[in-house]
N, C-alpha and C positions, 0 to 999 in steps of 0.2 A: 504494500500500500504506500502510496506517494504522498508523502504527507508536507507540504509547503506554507511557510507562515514571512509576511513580508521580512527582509533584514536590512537596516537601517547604513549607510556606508558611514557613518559617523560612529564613530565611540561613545557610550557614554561616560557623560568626566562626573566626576564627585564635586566639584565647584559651580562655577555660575555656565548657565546654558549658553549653545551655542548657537546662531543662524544658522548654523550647516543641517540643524537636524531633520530638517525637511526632505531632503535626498534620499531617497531608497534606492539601494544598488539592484537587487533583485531578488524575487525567493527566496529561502533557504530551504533545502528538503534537512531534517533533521536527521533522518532514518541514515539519509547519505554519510554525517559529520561521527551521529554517536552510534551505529551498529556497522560490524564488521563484517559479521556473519551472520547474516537475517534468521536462518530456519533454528539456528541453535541461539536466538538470542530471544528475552524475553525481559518484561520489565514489572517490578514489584513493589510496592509502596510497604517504608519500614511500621512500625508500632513500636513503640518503647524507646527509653532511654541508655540502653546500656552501652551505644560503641557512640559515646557523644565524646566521648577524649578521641578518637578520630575521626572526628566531623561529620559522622551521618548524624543527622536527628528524628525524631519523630515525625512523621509527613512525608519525609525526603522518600522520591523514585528513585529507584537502583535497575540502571540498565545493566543486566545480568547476562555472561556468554558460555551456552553451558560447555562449549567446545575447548576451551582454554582448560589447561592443569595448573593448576594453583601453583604457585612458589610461595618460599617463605615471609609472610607478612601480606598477603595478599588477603581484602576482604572477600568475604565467599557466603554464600546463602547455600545452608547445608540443611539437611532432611536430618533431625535430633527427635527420634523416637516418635516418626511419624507428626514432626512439627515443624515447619520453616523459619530457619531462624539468622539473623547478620551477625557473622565474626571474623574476628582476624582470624590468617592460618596461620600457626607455628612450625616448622618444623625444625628437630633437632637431629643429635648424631643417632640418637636411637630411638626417640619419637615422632611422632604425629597428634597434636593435640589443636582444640579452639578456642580461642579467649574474646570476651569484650574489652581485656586489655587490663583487667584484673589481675593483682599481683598475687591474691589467694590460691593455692591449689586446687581446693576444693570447688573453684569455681572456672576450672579448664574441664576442656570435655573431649577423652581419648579417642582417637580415631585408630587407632591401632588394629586390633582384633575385634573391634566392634563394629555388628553387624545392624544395630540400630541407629548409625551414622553414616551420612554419606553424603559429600559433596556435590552439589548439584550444580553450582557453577561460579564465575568469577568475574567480581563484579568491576565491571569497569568506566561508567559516569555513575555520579552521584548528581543528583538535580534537587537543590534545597529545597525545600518549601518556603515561603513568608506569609503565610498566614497564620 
């Protein structure tokens, strides 16, 4: 699906407005700039607070690629005991674990020989919310 919203050739500045903003260069299809791979990408709106120390918030869209293999530090929406969930990946010399960036043990979630976890893909824009 082609999905086109006008784009503006000026910048917006954080100061006083300019005359330029009148100019539209043309289109933008979005799908073209934030997906890579259309059939294996898909996009999901977060809930909660917990990966706010790396800048998703609550609202924020996460365009997700499930075709991508995570690397170490990469956010990822993983399937956690048949539940959808945003964390960072870890990986170590002899682990595989998930964190919202929690220094607690107790609150990393093993990927190792667990079979009610699994990575579903990798996320790659985030689109704030401001509302």
């Amino acid at each position: 699906m082609k999905l086109t919203i006008p784009f503006y050739l000026h910048k917006a500045g954080a100061g006083f407005p300019s005359p330029a903003t009148d100019y539209l260069e043309e289109d933008i299809d979005l799908n073209m700039h934030l997906i890579k791979n259309v059939p294996a990408t898909f996009i999901i709106r977060v809930q909660g607070k917990s990966m706010n120390n790396v800048g998703i918030q609550d609202g924020d869209l996460l365009v997700v690629d499930r075709s991508l293999k995570p690397k170490n530090f990469s956010t990822v929406v993983a399937n956690v005991h048949d539940e959808l969930v945003v964390k960072s990946f870890i990986k170590s010399k002899d682990c595989q674990f998930l964190t919202s960036g929690s220094r607690r043990i107790e609150d990393k979630i093993s990927i190792n020989n667990e079979s009610d976890v699994s990575i579903w893909g990798v996320v790659t824009y985030v689109i704030h919310a401001t509302y």
